[in-house]
C-alpha positions as CSV (number, residue, x, y, z in Angstrom):
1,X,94.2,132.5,99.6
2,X,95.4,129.9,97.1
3,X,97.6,131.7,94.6
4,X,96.5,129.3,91.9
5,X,92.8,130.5,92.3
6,X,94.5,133.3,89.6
7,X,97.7,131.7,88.2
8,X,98.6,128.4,86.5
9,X,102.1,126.8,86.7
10,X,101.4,125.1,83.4
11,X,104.5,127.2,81.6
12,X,106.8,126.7,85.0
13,X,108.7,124.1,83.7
14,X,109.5,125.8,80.0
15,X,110.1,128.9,81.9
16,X,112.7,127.8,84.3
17,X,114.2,126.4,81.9
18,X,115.5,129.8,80.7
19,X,118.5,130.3,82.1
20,X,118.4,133.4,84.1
21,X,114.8,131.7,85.9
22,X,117.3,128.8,86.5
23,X,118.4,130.5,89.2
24,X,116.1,132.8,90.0
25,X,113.1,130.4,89.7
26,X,111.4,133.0,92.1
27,X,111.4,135.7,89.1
28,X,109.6,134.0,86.4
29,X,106.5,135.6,85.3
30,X,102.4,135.9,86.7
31,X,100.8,133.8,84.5
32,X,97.1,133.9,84.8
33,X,95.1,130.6,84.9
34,X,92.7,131.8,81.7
35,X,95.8,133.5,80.4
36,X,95.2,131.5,77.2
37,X,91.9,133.0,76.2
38,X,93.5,136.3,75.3
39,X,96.9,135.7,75.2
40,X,98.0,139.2,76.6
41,X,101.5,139.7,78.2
42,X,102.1,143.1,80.0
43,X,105.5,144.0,80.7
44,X,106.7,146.6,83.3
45,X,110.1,148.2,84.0
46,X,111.8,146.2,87.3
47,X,111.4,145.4,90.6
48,X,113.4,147.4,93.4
49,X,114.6,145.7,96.7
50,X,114.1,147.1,100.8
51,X,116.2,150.3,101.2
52,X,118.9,148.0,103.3
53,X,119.7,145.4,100.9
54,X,123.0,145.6,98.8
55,X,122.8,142.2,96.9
56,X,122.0,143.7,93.9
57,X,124.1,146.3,93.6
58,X,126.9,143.8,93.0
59,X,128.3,143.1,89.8
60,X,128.1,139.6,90.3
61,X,124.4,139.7,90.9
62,X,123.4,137.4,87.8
63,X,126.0,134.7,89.3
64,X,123.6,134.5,92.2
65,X,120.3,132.8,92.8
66,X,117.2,132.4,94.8
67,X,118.8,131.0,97.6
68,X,121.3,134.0,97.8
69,X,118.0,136.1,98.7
70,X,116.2,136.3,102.0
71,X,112.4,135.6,102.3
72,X,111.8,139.6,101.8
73,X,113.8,139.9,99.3
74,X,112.3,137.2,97.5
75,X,108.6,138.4,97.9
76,X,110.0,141.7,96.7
77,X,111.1,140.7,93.0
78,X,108.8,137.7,92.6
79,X,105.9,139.0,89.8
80,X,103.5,135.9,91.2
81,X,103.9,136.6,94.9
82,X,103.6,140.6,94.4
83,X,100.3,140.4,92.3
84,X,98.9,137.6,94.4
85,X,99.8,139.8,97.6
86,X,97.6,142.4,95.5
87,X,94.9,140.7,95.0
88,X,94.5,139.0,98.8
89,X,94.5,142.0,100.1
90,X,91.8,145.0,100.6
91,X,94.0,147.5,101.4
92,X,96.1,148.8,99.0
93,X,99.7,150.1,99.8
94,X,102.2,152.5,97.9
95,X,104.6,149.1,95.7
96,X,100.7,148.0,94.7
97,X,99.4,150.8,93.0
98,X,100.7,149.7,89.2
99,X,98.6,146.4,89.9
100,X,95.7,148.8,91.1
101,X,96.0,151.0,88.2
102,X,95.9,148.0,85.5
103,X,93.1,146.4,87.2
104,X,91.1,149.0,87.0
105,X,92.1,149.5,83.3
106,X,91.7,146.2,82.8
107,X,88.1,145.7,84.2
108,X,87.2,148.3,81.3
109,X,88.8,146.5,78.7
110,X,87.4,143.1,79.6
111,X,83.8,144.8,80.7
112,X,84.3,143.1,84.2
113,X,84.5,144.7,87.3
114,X,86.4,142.0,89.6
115,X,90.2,141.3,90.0
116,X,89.7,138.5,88.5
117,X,90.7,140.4,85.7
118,X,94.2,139.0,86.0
119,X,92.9,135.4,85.4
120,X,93.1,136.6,81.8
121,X,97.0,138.3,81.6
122,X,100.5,137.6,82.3
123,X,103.1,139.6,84.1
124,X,106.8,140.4,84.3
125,X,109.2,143.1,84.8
126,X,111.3,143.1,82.4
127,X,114.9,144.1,83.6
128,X,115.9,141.3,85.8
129,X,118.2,143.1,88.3
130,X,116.1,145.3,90.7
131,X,116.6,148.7,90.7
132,X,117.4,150.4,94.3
133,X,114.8,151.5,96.6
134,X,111.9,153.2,94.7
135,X,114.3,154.2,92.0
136,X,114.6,153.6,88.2
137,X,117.1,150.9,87.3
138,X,120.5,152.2,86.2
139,X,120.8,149.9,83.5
140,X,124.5,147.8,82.3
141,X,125.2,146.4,79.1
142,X,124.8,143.1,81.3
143,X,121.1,143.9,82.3
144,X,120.2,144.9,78.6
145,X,121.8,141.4,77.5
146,X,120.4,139.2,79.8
147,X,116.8,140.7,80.1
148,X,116.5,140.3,75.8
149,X,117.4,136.3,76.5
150,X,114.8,136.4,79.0
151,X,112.4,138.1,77.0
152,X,113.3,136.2,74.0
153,X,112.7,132.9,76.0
154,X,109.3,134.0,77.2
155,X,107.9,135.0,74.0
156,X,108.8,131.8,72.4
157,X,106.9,129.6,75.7
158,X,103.7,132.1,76.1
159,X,103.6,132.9,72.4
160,X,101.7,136.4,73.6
161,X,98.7,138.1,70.9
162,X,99.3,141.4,72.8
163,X,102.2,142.7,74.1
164,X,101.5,145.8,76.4
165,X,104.9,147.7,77.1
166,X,104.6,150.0,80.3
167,X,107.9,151.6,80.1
168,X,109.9,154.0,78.4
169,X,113.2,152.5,79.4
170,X,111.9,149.0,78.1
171,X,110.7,150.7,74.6
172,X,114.5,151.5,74.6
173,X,116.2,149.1,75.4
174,X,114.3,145.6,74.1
175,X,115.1,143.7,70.9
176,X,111.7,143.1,69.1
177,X,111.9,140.5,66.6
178,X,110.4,141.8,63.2
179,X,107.4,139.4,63.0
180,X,105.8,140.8,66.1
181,X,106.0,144.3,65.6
182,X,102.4,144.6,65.2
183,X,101.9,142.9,68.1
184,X,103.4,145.4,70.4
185,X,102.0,148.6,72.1
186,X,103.9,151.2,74.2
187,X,101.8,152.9,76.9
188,X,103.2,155.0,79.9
189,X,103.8,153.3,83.3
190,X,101.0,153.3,84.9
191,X,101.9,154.9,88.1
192,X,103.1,158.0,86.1
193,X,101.1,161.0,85.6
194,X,100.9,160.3,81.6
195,X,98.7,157.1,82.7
196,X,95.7,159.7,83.0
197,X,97.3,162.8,80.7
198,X,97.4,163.5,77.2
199,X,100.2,163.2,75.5
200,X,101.6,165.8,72.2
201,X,99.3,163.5,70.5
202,X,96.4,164.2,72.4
203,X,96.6,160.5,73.6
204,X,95.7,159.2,77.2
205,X,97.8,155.8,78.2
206,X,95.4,154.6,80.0
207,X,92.9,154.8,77.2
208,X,95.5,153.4,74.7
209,X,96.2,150.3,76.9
210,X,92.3,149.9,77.1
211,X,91.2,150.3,73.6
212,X,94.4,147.8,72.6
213,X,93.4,145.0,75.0
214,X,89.3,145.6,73.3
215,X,90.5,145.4,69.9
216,X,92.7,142.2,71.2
217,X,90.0,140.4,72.4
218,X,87.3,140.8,69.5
């Protein structure tokens, strides 16, 4: 399948430009090719590598780079291989089921049911270390620091209407500047078991993360 029958690489140069995708040019976000219609950016927690690798456990890991990686490693943290890999295929293993999940979501908010859904969104984890195998990321003052440049970076080039926030951790830990506060929603990850439960509030996530991309794309 060509990958760009879903994502453009019109932002690729502004976005490697940000330092951290410098060197890490395999990192930088999915963006779909009718991303520009809606303008919605989802953001998820991190990527996590194969159970043998040790790269980036080192504290030198953002002195590294792409070429540092191996080809699995690569695929493992790159948000345009991993959705494309999704989308190719009919069979859908354990590390795809967030993609699944916000598909499915996603069909009901855009009243479509194809993946072509992701035509219309961008994509990105937001820490930029990955976490180890199927863990949550232990996050470093380093992490927090770099990941806010990168968010910073990508706001400014994709200029997002929506900003969909998968992640507690994220919630915690990102720098929102004041004049997009009313931008942002905060929804449960979607592999989690609040996705499809009611909150204290009596609140589904999946429900929020719906009804916030309708009322988006009005």
């Amino acid at each position: 399948m060509d990958t760009k029958t879903y994502h453009t690489e019109k932002y690729n140069e502004a976005l490697l430009k940000i330092e951290h995708f410098s060197k890490f040019n395999h990192m930088i976000p999915f963006v779909g090719n009718q991303y520009e219609k809606f303008n919605i950016l989802i953001i998820a927690e991190s990527f996590y590598l194969p159970q043998e690798s040790t790269i980036h456990l080192d504290k030198k890991w953002y002195q590294k780079s792409t070429k540092d990686l191996n080809k699995e490693e690569c695929d493992w943290t790159s948000p345009v291989y991993a959705i494309c890999d999704f989308l190719k295929n009919e069979k859908v293993d354990k590390g795809h089921t967030i993609y699944l999940n916000l598909k499915n979501a996603l069909e009901k908010a855009l009243d479509m049911e194809t993946k072509d859904v992701y035509k219309y969104i961008a994509y990105y984890n937001y820490f930029q270390r990955p976490a180890k195998y199927t863990e949550s990321i232990e996050i470093t003052s380093e992490d927090k620091d770099v990941s806010n440049k990168v968010f910073t970076g990508i706001l400014n080039i994709l200029k997002p209407n929506l900003i969909v926030v998968t992640s507690s951790k994220c919630r915690d830990n990102i720098t929102f500047p004041i004049e997009i506060k009313d931008k942002i929603i905060f929804t449960p990850h979607p592999v989690s078991v609040w996705w499809n439960r009611k909150d204290s509030n009596n609140n589904i996530g999946k429900n929020k993360f719906i009804d916030s991309v309708k009322a988006i794309i009005k």
